[in-house]
C-alpha positions in Angstrom: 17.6 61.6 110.7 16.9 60.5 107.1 17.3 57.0 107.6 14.6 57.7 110.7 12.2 59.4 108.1 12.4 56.6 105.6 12.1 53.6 108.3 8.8 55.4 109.2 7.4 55.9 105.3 8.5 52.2 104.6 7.1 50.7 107.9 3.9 53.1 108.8 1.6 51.1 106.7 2.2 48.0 109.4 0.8 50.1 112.5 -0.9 47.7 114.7 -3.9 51.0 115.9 -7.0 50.9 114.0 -6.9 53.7 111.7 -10.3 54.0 110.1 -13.8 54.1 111.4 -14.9 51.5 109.5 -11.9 49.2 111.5 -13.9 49.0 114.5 -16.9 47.1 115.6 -18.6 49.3 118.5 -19.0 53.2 118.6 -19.5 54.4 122.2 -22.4 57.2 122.1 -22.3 60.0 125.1 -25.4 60.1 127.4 -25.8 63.4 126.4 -23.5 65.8 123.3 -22.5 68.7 125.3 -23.1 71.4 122.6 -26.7 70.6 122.5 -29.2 72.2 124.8 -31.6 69.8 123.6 -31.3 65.8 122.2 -33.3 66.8 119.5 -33.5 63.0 119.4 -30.2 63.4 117.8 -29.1 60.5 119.5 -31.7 58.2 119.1 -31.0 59.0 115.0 -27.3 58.1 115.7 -27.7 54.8 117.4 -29.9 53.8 114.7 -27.9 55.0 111.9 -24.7 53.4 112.6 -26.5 50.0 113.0 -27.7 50.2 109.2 -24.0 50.7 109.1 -23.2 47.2 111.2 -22.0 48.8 113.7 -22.9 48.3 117.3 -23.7 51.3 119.8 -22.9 51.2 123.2 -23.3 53.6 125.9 -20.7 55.6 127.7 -21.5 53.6 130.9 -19.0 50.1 130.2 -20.9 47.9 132.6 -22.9 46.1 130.6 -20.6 46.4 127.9 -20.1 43.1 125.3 -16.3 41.5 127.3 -14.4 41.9 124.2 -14.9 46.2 124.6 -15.3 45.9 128.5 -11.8 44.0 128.8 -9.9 46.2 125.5 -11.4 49.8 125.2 -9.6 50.4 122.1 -12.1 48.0 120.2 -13.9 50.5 120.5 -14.3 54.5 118.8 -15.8 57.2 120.6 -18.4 59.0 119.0 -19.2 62.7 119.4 -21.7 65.4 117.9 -21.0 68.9 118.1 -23.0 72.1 117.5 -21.5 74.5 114.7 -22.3 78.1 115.2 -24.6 79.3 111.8 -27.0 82.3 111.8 -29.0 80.8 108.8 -28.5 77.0 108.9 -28.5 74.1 111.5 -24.7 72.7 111.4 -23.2 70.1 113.3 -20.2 67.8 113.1 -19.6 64.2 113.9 -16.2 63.2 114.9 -15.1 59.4 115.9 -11.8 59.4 118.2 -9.4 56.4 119.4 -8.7 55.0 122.9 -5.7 57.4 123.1 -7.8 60.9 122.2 -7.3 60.4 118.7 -9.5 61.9 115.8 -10.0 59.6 113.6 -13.1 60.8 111.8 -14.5 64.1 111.6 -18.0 64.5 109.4 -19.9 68.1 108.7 -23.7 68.5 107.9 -25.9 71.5 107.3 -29.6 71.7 106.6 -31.5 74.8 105.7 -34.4 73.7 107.5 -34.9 76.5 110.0 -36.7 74.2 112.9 -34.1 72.9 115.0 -35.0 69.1 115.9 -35.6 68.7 111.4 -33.2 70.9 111.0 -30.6 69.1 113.0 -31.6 65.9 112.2 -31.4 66.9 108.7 -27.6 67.8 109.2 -26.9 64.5 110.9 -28.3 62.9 108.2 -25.9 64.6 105.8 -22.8 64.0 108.1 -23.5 60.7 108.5 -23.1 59.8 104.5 -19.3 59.8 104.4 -19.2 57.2 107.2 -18.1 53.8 105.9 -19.7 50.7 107.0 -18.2 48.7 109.8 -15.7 46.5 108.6 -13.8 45.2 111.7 -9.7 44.2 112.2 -8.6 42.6 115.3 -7.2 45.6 117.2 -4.1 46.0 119.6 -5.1 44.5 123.2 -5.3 46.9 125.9 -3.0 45.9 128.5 -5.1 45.1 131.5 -6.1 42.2 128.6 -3.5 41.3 126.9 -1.7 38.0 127.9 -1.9 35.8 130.7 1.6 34.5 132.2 1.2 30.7 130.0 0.3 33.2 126.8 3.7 36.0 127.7 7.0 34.6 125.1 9.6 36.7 124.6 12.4 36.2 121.8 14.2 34.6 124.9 11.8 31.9 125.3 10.6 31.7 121.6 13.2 29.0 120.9 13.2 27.0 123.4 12.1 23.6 124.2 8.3 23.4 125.1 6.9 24.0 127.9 3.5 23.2 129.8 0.9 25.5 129.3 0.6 26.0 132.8 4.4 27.1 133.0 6.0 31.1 132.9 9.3 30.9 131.3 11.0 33.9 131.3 15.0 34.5 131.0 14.6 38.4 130.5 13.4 41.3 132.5 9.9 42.3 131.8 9.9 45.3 133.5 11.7 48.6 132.2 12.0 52.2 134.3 14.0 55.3 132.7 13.7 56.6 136.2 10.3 58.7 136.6 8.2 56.1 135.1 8.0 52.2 135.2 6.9 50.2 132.5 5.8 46.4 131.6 7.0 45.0 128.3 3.7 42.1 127.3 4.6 40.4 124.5 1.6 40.2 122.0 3.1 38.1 119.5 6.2 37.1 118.0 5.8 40.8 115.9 4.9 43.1 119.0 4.9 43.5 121.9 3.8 47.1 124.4 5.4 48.6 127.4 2.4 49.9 129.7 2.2 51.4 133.3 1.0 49.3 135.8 -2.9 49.0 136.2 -3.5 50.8 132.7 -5.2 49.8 130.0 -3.9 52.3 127.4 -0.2 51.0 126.0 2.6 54.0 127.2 3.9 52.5 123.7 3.0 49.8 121.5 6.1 48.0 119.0 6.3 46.3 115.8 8.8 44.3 114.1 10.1 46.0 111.0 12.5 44.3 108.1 15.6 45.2 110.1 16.8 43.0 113.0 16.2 44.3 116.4 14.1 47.8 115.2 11.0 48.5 116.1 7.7 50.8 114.3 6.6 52.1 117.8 3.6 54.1 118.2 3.2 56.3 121.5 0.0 56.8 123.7 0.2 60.5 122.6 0.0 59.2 118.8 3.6 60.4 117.8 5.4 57.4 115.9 8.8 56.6 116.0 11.0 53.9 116.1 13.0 52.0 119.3 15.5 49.5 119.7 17.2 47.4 121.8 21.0 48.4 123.5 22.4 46.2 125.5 19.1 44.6 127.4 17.7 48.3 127.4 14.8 49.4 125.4 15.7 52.7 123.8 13.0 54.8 121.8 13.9 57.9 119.5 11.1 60.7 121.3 10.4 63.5 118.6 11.0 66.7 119.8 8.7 70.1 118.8 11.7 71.4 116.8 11.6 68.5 114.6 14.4 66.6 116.0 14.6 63.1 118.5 15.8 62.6 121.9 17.4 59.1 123.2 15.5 57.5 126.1 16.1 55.0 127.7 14.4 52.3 129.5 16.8 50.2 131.7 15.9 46.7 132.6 15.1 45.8 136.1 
């Protein structure tokens, strides 16, 4: 369990999901925030704001979406405002969350003016200091997007002769089941790869090479990180458990 601990601490800074705001390029805004009987042309103020911030607003709705968020969902953060319960003050909070549910970004404002629409606006405007200006990374590809079969290598193929572009060569099994569940493994590169249900987008678990040989940084779609491996063929990962300690599964080859 120690060595577990410190592969995580040495590793955890090579995660391959976007961990701040300011790593993504679009913020998807809700039609309408929940809370909120009324817009208070909250979202108007939003929109706007976060484009002084270079970052782009799109709406909940992903049809007319830009095809680098419509095809990969996770390049982009969902943004939220919600209404904070005050007797003498207009509070709301901002939070921005992943394509897995994730907070990534939680912002509070307050204003003292006692109308509602300034009042609110007034918090938003404070809530909306602390948020960094978009400075985008390449994010992890949803896998509905990821590869087509010419871009798919595996450490199998990796060293082998070339091949046409046109051409699938595969000597392993792609496809992994621990018995309830069957997965994909779609290499991304020659430092990770996911395993992903069939007809998802969301990764069931995404991996990343670390300094030792054959052991893998993997981050789950619930956010938990571990690490995984390969035994014989098999991909095993190391599931944490609520008391603190890991359970083996594995994922048998088909």
């Amino acid at each position: 369990m120690k060595k577990v601990s410190t592969l995580l601490l040495a590793v955890s800074s090579a995660m391959i999901f976007a961990q701040k705001v300011s790593d993504y390029k679009y913020v998807a805004v809700p039609e309408k925030f929940e809370t909120f009987k009324e817009d208070y042309s909250l979202k108007d103020l939003f929109s706007k704001a976060m484009g002084g911030k270079k970052y782009i607003a799109l709406p909940i709705i992903k049809d007319n979406w830009p095809s680098d968020a419509k095809n990969n969902y996770c390049n982009v953060v969902t943004a939220d405002i919600l209404k904070d319960k005050s007797l003498f003050k207009n509070k709301l909070t901002v939070q921005f969350k992943d394509c897995n549910n994730k907070m990534i970004l939680e912002s509070k404002g307050s204003s003292n003016i006692k109308d509602f629409e300034e009042g609110f606006q007034d918090a938003l405007k404070q809530a909306l200091i602390t948020i960094p200006v978009s400075n985008p990374v390449e994010l992890l590809p949803a896998a509905t997007n990821v590869a087509s079969p010419a871009q798919v290598t595996t450490p199998a193929t990796q060293n082998s002769s070339p091949e046409p572009a046109t051409a699938q060569v595969v000597s392993e099994s792609n496809t992994f089941s621990n018995g309830k569940i069957n997965l994909q493994k779609i290499q991304i590169d020659p430092s990770q790869f996911i395993l992903a249900k069939s007809g998802s987008s969301v990764p069931f678990a995404a991996f990343k090479t670390t300094s030792k040989d054959s052991v893998f940084l993997v981050k789950m779609d619930n956010g938990n990180t571990t690490i995984g491996y390969f035994e014989n063929g098999n991909i095993v990962i190391d599931i944490p458990q609520a008391d603190g300690r890991y359970s083996k599964e594995v994922f048998v080859a088909k």
